[in-house]
C-alpha positions in Angstrom: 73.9 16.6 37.1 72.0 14.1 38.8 72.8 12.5 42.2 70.8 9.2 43.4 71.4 9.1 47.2 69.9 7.6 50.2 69.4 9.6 53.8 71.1 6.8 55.6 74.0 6.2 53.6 77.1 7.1 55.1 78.9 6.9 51.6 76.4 9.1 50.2 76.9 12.0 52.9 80.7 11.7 52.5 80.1 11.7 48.5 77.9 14.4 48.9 80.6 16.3 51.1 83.3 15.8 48.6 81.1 16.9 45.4 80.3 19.9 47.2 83.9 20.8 47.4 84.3 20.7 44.1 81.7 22.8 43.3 83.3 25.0 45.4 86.7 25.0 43.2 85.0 25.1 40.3 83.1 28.1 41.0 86.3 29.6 42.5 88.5 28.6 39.8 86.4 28.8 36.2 83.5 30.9 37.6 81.7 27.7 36.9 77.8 26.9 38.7 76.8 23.2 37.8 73.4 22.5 38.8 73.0 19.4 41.0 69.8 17.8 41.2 69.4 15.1 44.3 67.2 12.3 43.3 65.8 9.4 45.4 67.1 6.4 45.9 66.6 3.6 48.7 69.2 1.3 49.4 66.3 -1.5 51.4 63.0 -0.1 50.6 61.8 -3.4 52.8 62.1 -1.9 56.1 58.8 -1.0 57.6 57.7 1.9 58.2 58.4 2.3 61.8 62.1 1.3 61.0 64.4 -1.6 62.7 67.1 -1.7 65.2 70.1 -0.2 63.8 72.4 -3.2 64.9 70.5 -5.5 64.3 70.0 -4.0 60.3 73.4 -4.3 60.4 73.5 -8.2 61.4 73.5 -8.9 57.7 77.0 -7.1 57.1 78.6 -9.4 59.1 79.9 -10.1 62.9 79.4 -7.4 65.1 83.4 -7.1 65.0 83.3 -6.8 61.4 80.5 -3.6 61.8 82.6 -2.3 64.2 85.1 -1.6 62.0 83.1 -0.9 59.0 81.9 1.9 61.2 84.6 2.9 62.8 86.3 3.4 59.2 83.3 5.7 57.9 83.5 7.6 61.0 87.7 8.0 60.2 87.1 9.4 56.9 84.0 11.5 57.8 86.4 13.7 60.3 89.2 13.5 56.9 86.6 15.8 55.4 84.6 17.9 58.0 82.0 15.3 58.5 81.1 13.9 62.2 79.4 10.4 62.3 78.1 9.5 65.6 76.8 6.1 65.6 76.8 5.8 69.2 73.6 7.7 69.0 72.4 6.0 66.4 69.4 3.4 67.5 67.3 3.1 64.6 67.7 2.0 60.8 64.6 3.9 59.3 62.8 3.6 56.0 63.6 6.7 54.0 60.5 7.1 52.1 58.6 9.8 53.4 62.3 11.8 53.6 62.5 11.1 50.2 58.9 12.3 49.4 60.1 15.8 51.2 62.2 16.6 49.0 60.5 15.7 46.4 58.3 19.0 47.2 61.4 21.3 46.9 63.7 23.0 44.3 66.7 21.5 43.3 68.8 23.8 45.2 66.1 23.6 48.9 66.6 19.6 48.2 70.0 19.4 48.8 69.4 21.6 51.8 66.9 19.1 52.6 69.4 16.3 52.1 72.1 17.8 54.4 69.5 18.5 57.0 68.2 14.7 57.2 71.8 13.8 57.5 73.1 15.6 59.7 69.9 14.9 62.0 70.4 11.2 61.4 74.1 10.3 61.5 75.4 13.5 64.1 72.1 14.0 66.1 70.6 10.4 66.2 67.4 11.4 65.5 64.4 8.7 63.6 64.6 10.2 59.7 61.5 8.0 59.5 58.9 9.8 61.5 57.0 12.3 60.3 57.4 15.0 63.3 61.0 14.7 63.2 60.7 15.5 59.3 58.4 18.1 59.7 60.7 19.7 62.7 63.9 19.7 60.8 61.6 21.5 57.7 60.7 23.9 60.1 64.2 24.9 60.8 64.8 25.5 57.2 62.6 27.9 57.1 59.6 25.9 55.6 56.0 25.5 55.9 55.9 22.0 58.2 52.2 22.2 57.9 51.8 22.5 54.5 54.1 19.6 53.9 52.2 17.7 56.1 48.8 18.3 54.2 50.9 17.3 50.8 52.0 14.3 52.3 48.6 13.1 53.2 47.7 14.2 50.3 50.0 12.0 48.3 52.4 14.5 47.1 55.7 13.5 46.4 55.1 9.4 45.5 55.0 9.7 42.0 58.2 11.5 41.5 59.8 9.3 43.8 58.0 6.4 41.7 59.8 7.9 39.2 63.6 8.3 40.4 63.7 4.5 41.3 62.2 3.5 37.8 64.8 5.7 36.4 67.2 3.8 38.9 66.2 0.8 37.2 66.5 1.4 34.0 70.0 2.9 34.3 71.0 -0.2 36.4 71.7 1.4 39.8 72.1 -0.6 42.5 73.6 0.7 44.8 74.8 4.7 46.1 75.5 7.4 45.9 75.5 7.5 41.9 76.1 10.5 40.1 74.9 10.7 36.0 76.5 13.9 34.5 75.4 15.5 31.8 73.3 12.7 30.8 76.3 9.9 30.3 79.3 10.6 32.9 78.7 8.4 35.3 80.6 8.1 38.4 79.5 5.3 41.5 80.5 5.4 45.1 82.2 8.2 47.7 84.5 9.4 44.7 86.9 12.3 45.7 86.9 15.8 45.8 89.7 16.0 43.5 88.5 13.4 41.1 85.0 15.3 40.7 87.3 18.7 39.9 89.1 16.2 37.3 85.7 15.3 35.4 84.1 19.0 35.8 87.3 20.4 34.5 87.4 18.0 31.3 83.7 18.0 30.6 83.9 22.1 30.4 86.9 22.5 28.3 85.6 20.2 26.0 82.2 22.4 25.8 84.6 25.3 24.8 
């Protein structure tokens, strides 16, 4: 299974949270692992580098009533699910990329780690997901090598993959996340529900029986 997500989505943490949940019941319930790949995906690649103004990003969804709400309503169904979403720390919209290229180094099974990690830091801590000694701090707390990392980002590591999820992005039509492709031709858009991923899983391994 394939999941194309972005760091700074909100819809993509709380879709993340809800497929994880039915991993969970899977497991439980069929004895079931499905492996879940996180691939790259940035919903405005044009921000620079040193990021933006997180309200001022936000300008172009409408008045600042209208963001308000849009964030007070993410931050309602977060705590629905176990999720906090403080966007009072929030300051800064960030450009994901070198995120992105992180995980890119990792398994499957570190990169969501990785994923969880970067969100949590960004949406619950407030911290800039964009700078590189933030990234290489929250590595270090999962137990990885923040130097090497940094020596394979100078490098270059980690472009061409990333080059290569947003090409496959393009070619399946993304645009927008999170957007989950299972088993090469399920496909399933937006925060979808716990329950409704148990649904698919459930049908998709009976019919493999």
């Amino acid at each position: 299974m394939d999941v194309f997500s972005d760091m700074v989505c909100p819809w993509c943490r709380i879709g993340k949270k809800n497929l994880s949940d039915a991993l969970d019941e899977i497991k439980n319930r069929l004895g079931v692992d499905i492996a879940v790949n996180f691939r790259a995906f940035q919903l405005d690649p044009s921000v620079p580098p040193e990021g933006v103004p997180f309200m001022h990003h936000m300008k172009r969804m409408g008045s600042p009533e209208r963001v308000r709400s849009l964030l007070q309503r993410v931050t309602e169904i977060g705590e629905s699910i176990g999720l906090k979403f403080r966007y009072d720390l929030v300051t800064v919209m960030p450009n994901t990329l070198l995120a992105h290229r992180v995980g890119a180094l990792l398994s499957p099974c570190r990169r969501a780690e990785w994923v969880d990690a970067v969100m949590t830091a960004y949406f619950e801590e407030g911290h800039d997901i964009g700078h590189l000694q933030v990234l290489l701090q929250l590595a270090e707390r999962l137990g990885l090598d923040g130097g090497n990392i940094a020596q394979r980002l100078a490098a270059g590591d980690g472009l061409i993959d990333i080059e290569h999820d947003y090409d496959e992005a393009v070619r399946m039509g993304i645009t927008g996340a999170p957007f989950f492709v299972i088993n090469n031709e399920t496909i399933i858009s937006g925060a979808y529900p716990a329950s409704g991923f148990v649904e698919v899983f459930e049908k998709i391994i009976m019919a493999g029986t």
